[in-house]
mmCIF file as Biopython writes it, N, C-alpha, C and O atoms, coordinates in Angstrom:
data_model
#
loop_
_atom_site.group_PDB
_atom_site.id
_atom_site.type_symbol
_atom_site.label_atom_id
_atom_site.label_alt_id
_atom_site.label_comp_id
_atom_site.label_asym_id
_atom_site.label_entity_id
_atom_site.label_seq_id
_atom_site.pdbx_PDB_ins_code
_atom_site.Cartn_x
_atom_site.Cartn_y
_atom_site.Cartn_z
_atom_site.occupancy
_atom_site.B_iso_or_equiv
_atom_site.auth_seq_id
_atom_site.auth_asym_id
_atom_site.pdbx_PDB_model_num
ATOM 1   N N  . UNK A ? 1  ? 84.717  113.069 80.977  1.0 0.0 1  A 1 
ATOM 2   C CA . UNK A ? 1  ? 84.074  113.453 79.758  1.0 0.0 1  A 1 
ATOM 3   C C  . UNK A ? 1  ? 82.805  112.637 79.534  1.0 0.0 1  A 1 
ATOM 4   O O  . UNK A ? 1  ? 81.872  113.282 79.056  1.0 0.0 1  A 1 
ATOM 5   N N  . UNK A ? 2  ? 82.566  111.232 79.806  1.0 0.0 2  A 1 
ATOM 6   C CA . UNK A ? 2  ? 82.054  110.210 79.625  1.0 0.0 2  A 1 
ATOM 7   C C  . UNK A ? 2  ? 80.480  111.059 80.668  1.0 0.0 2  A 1 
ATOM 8   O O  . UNK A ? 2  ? 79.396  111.269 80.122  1.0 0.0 2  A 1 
ATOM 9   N N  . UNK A ? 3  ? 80.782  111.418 82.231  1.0 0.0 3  A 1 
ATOM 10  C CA . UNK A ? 3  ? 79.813  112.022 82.699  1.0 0.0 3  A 1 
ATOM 11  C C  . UNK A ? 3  ? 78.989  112.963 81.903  1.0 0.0 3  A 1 
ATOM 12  O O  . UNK A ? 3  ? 77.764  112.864 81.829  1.0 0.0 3  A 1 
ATOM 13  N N  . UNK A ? 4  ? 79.702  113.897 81.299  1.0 0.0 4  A 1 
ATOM 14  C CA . UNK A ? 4  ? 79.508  114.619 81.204  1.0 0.0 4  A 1 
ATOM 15  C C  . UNK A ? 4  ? 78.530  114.498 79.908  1.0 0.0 4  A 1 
ATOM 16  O O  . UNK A ? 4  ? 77.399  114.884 80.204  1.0 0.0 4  A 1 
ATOM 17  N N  . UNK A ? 5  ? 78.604  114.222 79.038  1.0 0.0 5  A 1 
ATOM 18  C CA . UNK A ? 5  ? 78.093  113.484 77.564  1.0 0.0 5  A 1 
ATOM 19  C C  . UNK A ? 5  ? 76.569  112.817 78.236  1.0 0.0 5  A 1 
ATOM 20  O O  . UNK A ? 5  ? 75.392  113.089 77.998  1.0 0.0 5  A 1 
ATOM 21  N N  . UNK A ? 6  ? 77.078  112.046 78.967  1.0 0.0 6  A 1 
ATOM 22  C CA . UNK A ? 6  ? 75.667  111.222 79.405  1.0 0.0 6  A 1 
ATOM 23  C C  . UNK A ? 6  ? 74.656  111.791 79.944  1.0 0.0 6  A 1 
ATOM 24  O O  . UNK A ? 6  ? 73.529  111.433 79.600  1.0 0.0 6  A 1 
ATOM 25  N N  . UNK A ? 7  ? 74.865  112.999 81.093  1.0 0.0 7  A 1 
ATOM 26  C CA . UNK A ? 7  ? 74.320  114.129 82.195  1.0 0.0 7  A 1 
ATOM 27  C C  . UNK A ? 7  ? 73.572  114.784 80.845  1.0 0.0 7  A 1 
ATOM 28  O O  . UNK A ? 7  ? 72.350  114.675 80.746  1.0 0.0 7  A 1 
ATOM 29  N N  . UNK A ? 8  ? 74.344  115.463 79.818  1.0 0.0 8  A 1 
ATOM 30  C CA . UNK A ? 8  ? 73.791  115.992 78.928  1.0 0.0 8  A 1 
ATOM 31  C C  . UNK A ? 8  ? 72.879  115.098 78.005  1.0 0.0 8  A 1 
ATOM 32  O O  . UNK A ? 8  ? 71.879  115.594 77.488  1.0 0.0 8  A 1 
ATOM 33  N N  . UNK A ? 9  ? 73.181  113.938 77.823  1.0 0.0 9  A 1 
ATOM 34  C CA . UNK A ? 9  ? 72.200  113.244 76.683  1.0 0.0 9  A 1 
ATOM 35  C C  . UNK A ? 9  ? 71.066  112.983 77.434  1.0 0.0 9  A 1 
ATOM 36  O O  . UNK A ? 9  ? 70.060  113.239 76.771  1.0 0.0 9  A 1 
ATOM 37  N N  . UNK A ? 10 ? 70.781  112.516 78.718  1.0 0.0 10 A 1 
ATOM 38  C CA . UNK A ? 10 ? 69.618  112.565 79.773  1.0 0.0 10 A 1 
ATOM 39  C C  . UNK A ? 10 ? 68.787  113.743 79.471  1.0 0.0 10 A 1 
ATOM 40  O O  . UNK A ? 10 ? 67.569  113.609 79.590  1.0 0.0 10 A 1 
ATOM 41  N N  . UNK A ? 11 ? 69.310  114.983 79.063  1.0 0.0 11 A 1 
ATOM 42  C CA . UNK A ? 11 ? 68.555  115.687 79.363  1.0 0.0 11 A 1 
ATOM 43  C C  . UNK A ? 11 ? 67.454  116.242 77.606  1.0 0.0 11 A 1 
ATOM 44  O O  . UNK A ? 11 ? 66.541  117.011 77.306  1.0 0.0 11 A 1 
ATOM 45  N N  . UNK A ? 12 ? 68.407  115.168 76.906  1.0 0.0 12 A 1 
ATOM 46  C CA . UNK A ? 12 ? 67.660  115.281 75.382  1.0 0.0 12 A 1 
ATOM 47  C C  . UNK A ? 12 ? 66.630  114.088 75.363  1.0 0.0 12 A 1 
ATOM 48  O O  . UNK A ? 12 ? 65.505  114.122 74.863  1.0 0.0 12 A 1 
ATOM 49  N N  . UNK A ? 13 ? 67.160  113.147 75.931  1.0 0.0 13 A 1 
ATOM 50  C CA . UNK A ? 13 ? 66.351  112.078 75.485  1.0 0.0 13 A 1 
ATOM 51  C C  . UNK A ? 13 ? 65.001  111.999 76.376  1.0 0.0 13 A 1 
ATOM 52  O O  . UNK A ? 13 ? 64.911  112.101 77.600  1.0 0.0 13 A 1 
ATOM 53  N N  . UNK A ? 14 ? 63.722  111.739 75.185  1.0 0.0 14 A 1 
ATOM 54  C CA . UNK A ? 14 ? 62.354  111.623 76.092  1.0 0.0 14 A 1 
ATOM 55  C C  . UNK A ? 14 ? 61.903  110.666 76.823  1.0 0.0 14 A 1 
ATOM 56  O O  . UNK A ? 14 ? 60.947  110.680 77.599  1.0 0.0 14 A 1 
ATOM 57  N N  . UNK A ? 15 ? 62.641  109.801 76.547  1.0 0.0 15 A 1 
ATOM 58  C CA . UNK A ? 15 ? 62.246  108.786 77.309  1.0 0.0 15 A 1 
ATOM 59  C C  . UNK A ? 15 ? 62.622  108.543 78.791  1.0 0.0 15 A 1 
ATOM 60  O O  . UNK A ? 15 ? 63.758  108.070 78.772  1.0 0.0 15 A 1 
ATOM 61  N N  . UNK A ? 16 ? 62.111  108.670 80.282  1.0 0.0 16 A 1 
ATOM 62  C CA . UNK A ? 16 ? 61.422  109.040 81.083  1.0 0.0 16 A 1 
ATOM 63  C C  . UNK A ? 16 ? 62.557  108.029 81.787  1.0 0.0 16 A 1 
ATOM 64  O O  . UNK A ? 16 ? 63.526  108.680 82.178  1.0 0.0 16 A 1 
ATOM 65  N N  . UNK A ? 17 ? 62.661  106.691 82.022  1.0 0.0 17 A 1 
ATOM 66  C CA . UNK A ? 17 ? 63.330  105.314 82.296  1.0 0.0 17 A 1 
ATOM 67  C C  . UNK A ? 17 ? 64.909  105.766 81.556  1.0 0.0 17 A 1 
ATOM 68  O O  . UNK A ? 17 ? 65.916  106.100 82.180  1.0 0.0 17 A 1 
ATOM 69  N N  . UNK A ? 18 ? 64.780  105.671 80.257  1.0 0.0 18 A 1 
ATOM 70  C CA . UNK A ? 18 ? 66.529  105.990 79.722  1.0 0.0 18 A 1 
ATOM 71  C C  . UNK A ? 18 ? 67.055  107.180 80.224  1.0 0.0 18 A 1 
ATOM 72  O O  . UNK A ? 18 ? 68.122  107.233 80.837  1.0 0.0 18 A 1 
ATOM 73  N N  . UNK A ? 19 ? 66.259  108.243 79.954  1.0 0.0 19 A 1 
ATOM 74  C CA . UNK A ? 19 ? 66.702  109.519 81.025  1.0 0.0 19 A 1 
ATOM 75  C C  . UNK A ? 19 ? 67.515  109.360 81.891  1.0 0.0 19 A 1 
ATOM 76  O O  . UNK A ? 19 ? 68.705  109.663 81.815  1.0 0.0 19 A 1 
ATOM 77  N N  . UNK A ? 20 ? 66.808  108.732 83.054  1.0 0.0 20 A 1 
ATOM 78  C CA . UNK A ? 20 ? 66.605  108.599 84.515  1.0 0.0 20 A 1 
ATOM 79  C C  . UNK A ? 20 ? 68.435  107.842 84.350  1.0 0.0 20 A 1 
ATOM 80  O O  . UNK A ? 20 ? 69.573  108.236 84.603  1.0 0.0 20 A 1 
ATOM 81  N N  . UNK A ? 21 ? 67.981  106.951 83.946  1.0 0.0 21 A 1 
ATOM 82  C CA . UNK A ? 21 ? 69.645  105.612 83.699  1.0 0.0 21 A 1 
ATOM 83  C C  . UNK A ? 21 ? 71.046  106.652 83.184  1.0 0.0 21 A 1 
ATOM 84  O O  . UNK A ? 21 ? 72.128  106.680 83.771  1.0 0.0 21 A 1 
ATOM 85  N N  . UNK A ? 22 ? 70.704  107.416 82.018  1.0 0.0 22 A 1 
ATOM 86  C CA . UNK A ? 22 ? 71.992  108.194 81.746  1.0 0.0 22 A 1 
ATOM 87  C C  . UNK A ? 22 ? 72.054  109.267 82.453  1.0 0.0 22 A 1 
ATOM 88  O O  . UNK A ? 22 ? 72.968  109.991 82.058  1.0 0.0 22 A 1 
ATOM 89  N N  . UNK A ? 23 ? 71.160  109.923 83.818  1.0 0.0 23 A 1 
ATOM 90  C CA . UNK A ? 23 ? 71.826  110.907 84.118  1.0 0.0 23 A 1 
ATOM 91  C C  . UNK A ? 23 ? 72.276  109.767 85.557  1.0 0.0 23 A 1 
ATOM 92  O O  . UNK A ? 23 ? 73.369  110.219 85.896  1.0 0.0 23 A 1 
ATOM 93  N N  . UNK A ? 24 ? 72.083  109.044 86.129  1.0 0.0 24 A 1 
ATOM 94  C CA . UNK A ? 24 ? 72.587  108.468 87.096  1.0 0.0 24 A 1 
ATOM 95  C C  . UNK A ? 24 ? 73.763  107.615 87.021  1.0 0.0 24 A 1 
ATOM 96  O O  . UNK A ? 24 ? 74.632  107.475 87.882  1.0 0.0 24 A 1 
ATOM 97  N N  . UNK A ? 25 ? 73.642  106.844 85.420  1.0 0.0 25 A 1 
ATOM 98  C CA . UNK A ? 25 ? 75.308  106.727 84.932  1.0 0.0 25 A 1 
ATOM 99  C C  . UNK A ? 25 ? 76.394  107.833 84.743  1.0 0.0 25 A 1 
ATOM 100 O O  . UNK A ? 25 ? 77.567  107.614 84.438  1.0 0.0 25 A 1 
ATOM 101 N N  . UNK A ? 26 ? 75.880  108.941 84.950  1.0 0.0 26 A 1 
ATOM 102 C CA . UNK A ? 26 ? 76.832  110.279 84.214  1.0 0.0 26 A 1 
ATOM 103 C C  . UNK A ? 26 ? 77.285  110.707 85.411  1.0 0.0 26 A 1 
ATOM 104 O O  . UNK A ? 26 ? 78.407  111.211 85.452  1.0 0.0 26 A 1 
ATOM 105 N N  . UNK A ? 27 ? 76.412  110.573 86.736  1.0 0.0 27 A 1 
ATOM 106 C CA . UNK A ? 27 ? 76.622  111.297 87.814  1.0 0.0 27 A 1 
ATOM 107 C C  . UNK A ? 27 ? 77.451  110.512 88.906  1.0 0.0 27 A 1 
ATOM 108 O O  . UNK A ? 27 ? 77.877  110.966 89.968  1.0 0.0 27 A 1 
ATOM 109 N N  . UNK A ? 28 ? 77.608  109.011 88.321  1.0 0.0 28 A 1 
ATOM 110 C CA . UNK A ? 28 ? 78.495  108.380 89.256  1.0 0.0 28 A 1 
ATOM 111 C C  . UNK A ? 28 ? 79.591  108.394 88.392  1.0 0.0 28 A 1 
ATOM 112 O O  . UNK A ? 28 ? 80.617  108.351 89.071  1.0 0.0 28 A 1 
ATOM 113 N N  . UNK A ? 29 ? 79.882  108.442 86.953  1.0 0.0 29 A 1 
ATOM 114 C CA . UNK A ? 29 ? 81.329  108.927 86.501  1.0 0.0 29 A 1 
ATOM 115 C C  . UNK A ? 29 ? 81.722  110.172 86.961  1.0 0.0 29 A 1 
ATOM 116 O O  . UNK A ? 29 ? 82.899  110.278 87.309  1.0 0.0 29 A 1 
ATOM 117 N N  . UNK A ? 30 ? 80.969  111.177 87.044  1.0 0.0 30 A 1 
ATOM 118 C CA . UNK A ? 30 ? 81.877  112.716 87.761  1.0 0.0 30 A 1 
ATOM 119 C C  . UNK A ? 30 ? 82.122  112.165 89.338  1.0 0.0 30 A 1 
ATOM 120 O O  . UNK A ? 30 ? 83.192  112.098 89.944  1.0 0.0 30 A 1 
ATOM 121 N N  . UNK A ? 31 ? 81.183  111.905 89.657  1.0 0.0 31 A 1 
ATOM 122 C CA . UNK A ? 31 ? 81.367  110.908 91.423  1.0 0.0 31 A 1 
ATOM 123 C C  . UNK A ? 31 ? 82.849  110.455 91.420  1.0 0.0 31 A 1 
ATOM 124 O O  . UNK A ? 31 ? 83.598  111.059 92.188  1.0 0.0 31 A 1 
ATOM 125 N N  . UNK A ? 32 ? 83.348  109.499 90.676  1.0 0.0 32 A 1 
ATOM 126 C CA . UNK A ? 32 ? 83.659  108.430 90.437  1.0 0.0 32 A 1 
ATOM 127 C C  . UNK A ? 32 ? 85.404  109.293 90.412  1.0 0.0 32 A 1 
ATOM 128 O O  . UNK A ? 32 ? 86.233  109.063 91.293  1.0 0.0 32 A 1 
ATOM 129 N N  . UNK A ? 33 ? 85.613  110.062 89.478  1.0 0.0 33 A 1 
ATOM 130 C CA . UNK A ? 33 ? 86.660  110.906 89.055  1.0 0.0 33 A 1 
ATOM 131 C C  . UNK A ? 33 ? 87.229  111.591 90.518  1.0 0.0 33 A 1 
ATOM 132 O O  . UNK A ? 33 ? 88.420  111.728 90.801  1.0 0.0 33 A 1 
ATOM 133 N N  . UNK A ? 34 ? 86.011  112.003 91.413  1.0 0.0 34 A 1 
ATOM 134 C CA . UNK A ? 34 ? 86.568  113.324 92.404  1.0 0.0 34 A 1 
ATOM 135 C C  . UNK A ? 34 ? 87.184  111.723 93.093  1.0 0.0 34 A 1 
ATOM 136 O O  . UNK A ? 34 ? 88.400  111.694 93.278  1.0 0.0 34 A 1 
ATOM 137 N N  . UNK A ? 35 ? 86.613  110.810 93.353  1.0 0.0 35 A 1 
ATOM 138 C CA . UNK A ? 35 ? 87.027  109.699 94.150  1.0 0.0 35 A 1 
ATOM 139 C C  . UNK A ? 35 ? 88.563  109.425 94.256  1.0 0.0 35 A 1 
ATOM 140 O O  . UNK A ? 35 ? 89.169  109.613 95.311  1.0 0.0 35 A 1 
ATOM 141 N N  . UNK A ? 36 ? 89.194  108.949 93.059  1.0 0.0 36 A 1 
ATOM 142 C CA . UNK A ? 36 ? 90.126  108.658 92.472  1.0 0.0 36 A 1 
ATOM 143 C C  . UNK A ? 36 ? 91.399  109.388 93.421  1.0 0.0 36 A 1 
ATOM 144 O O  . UNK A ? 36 ? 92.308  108.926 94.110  1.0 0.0 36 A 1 
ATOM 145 N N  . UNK A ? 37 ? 90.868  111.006 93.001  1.0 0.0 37 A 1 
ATOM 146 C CA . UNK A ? 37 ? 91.878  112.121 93.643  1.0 0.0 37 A 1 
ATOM 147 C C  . UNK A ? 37 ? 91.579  111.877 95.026  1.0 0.0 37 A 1 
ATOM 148 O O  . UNK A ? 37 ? 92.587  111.522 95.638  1.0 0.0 37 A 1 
ATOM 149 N N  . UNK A ? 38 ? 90.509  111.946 95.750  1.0 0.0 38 A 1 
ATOM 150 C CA . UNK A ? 38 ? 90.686  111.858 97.286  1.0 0.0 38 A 1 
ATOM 151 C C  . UNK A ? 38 ? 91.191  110.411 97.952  1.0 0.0 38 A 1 
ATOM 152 O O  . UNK A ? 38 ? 91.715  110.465 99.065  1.0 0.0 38 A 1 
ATOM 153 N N  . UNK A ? 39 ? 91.042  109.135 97.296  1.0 0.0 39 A 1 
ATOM 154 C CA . UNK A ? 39 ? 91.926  108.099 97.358  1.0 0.0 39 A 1 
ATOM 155 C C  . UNK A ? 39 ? 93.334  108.102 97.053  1.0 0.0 39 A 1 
ATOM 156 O O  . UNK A ? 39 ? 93.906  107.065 97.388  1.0 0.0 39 A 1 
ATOM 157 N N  . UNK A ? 40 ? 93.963  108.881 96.574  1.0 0.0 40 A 1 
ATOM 158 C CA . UNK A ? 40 ? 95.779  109.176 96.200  1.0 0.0 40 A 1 
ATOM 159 C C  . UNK A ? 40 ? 96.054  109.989 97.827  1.0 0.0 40 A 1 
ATOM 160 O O  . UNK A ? 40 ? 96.893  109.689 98.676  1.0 0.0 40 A 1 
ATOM 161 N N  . UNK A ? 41 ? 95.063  111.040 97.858  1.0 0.0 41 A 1 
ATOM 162 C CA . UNK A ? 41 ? 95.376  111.767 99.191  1.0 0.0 41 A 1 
ATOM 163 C C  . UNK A ? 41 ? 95.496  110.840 100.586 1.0 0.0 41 A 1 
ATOM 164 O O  . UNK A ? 41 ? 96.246  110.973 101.554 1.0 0.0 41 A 1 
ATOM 165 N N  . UNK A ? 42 ? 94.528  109.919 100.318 1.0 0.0 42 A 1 
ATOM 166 C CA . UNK A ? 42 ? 94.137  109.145 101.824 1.0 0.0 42 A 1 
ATOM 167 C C  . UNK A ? 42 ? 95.682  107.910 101.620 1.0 0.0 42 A 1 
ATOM 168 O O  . UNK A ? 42 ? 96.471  107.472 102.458 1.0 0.0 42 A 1 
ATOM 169 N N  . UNK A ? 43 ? 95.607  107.773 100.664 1.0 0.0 43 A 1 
ATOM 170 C CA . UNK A ? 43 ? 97.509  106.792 100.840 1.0 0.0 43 A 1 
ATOM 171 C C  . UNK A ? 43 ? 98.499  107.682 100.867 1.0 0.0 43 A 1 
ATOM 172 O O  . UNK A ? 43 ? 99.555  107.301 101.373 1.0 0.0 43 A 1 
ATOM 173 N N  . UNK A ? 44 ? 98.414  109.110 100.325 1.0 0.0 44 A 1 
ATOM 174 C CA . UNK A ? 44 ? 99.932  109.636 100.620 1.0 0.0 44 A 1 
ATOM 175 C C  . UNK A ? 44 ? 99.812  109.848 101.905 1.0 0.0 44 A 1 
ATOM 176 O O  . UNK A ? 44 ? 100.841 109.772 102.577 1.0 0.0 44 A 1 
ATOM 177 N N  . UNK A ? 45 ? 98.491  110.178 102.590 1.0 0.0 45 A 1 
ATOM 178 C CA . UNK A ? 45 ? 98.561  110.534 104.354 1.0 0.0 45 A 1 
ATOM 179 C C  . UNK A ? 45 ? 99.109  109.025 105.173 1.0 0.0 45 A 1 
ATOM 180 O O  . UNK A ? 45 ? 99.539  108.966 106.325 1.0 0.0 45 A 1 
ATOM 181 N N  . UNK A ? 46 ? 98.991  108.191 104.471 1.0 0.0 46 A 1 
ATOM 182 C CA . UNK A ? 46 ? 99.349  106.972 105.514 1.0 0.0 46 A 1 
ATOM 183 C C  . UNK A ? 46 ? 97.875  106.213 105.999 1.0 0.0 46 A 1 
ATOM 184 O O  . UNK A ? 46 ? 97.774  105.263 106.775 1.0 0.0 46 A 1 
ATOM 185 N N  . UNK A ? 47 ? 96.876  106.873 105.356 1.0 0.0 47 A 1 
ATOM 186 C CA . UNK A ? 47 ? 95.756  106.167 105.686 1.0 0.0 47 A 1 
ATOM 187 C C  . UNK A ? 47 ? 94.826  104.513 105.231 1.0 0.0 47 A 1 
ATOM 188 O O  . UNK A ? 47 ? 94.026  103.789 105.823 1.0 0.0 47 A 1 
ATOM 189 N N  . UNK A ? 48 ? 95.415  104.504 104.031 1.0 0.0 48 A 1 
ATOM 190 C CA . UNK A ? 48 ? 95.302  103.284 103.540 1.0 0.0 48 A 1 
ATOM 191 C C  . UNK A ? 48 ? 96.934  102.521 102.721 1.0 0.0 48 A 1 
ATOM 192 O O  . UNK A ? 48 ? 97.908  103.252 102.545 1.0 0.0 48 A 1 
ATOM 193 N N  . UNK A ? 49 ? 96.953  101.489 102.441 1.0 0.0 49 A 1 
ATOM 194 C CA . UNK A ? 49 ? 98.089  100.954 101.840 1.0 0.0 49 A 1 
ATOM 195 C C  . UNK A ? 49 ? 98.052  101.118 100.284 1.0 0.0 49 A 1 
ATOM 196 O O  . UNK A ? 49 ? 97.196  100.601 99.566  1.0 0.0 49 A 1 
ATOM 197 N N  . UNK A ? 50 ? 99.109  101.920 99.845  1.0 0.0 50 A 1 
ATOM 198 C CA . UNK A ? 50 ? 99.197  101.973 98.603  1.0 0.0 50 A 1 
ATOM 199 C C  . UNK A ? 50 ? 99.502  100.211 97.548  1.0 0.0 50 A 1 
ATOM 200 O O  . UNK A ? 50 ? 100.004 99.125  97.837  1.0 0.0 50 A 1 
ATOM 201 N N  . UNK A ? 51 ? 98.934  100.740 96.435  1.0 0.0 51 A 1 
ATOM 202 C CA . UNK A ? 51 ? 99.237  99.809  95.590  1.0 0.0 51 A 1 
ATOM 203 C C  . UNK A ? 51 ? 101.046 99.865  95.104  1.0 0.0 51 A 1 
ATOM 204 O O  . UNK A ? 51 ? 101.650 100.836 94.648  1.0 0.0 51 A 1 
ATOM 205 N N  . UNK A ? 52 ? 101.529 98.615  95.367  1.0 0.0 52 A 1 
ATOM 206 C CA . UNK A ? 52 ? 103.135 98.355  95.293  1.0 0.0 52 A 1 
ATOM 207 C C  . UNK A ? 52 ? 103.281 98.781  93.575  1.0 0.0 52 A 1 
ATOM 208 O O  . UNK A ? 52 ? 104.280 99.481  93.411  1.0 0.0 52 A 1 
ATOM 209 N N  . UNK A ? 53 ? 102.598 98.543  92.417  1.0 0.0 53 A 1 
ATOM 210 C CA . UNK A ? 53 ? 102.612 98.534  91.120  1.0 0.0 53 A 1 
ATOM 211 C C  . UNK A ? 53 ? 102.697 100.181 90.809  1.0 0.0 53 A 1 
ATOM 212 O O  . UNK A ? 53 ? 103.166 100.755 89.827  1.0 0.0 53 A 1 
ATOM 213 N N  . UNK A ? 54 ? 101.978 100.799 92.189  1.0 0.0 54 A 1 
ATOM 214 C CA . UNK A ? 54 ? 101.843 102.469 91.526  1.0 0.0 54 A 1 
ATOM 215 C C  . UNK A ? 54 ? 102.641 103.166 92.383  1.0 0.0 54 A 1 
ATOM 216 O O  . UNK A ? 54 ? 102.539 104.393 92.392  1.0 0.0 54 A 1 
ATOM 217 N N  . UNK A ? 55 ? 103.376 102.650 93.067  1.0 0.0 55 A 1 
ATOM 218 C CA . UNK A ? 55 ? 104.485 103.648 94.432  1.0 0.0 55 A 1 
ATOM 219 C C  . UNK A ? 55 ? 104.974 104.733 93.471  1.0 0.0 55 A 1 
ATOM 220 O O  . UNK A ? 55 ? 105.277 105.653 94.231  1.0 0.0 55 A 1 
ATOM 221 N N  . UNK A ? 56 ? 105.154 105.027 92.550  1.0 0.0 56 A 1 
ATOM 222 C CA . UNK A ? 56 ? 105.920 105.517 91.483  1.0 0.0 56 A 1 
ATOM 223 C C  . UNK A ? 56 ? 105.112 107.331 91.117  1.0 0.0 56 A 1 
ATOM 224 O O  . UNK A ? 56 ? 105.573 108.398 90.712  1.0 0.0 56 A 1 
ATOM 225 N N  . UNK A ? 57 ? 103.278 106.686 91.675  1.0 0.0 57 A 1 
ATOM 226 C CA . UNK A ? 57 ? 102.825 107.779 91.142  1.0 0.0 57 A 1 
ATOM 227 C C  . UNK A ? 57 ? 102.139 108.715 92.985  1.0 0.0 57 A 1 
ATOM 228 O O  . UNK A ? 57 ? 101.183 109.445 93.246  1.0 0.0 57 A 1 
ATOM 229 N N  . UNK A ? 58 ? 103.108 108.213 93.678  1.0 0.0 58 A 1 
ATOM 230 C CA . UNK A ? 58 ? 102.762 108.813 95.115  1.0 0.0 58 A 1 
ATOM 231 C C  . UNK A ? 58 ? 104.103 109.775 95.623  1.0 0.0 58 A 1 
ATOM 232 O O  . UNK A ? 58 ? 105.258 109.490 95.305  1.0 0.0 58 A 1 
ATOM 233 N N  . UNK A ? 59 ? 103.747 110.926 96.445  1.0 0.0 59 A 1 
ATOM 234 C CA . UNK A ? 59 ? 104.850 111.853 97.033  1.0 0.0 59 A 1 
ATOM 235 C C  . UNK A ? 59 ? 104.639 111.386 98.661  1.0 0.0 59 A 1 
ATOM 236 O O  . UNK A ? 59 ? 104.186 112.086 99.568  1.0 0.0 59 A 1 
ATOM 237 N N  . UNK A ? 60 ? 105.080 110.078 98.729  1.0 0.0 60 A 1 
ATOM 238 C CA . UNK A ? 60 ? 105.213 109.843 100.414 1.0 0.0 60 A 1 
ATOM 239 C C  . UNK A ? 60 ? 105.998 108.974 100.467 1.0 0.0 60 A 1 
ATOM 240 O O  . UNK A ? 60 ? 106.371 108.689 99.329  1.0 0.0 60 A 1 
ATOM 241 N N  . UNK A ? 61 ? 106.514 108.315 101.303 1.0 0.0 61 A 1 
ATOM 242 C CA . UNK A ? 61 ? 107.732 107.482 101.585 1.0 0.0 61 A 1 
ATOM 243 C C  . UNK A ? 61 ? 106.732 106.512 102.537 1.0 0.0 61 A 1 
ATOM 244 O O  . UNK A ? 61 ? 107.523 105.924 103.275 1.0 0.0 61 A 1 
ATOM 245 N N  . UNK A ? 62 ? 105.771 106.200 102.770 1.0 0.0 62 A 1 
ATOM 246 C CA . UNK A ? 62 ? 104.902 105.270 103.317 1.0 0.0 62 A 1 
ATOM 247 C C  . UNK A ? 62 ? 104.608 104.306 102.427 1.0 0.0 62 A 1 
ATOM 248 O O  . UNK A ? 62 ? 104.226 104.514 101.276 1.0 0.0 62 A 1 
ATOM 249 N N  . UNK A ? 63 ? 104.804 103.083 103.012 1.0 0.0 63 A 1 
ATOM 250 C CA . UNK A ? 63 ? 104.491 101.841 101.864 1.0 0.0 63 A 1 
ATOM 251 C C  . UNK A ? 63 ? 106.240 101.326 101.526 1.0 0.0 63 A 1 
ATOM 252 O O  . UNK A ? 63 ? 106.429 100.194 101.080 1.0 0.0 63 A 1 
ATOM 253 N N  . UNK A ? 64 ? 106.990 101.919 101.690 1.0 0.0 64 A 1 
ATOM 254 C CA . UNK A ? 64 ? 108.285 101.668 101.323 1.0 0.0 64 A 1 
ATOM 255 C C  . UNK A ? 64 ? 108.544 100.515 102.241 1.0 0.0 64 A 1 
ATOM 256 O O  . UNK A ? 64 ? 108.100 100.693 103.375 1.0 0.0 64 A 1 
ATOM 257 N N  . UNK A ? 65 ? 109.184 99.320  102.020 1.0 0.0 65 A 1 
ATOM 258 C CA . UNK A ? 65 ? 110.275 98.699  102.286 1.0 0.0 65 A 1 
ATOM 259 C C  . UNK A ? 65 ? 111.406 99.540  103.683 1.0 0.0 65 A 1 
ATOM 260 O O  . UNK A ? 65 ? 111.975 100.582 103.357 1.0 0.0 65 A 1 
ATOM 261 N N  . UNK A ? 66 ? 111.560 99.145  104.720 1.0 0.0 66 A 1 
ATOM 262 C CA . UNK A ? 66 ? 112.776 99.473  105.110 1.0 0.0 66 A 1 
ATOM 263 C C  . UNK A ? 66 ? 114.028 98.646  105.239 1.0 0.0 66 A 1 
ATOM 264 O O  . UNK A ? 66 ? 115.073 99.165  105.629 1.0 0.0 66 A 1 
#
């Protein structure tokens, strides 16, 4: 939401420098979001090590204890 607000206020505000700053802050929060989801994918594949605190919010049995 936060992207999204900012992407749009860039495009009100005249100033040329603040512009420039809130649409490049806005565009690494939507960035930032798709990230999140393709990092859950790359630990349920076994590709990186999940966080032990969040095993809870993963569908893989990798990272487990045997």
């Amino acid at each position: 939401m936060v992207g999204v607000i900012t992407i749009a206020g860039s495009l009100l505000v005249e100033n040329v420098m603040l512009s420039a700053l809130l649409g490049v802050f806005g565009a690494s929060s939507l960035w930032s979001i798709g990230e999140l989801f393709s990092q859950k994918k790359r630990v349920e594949k076994g590709w990186f090590p999940m966080n032990p605190k969040r095993e809870h919010e993963y569908r893989t049995e990798y990272g487990k204890k045997s």
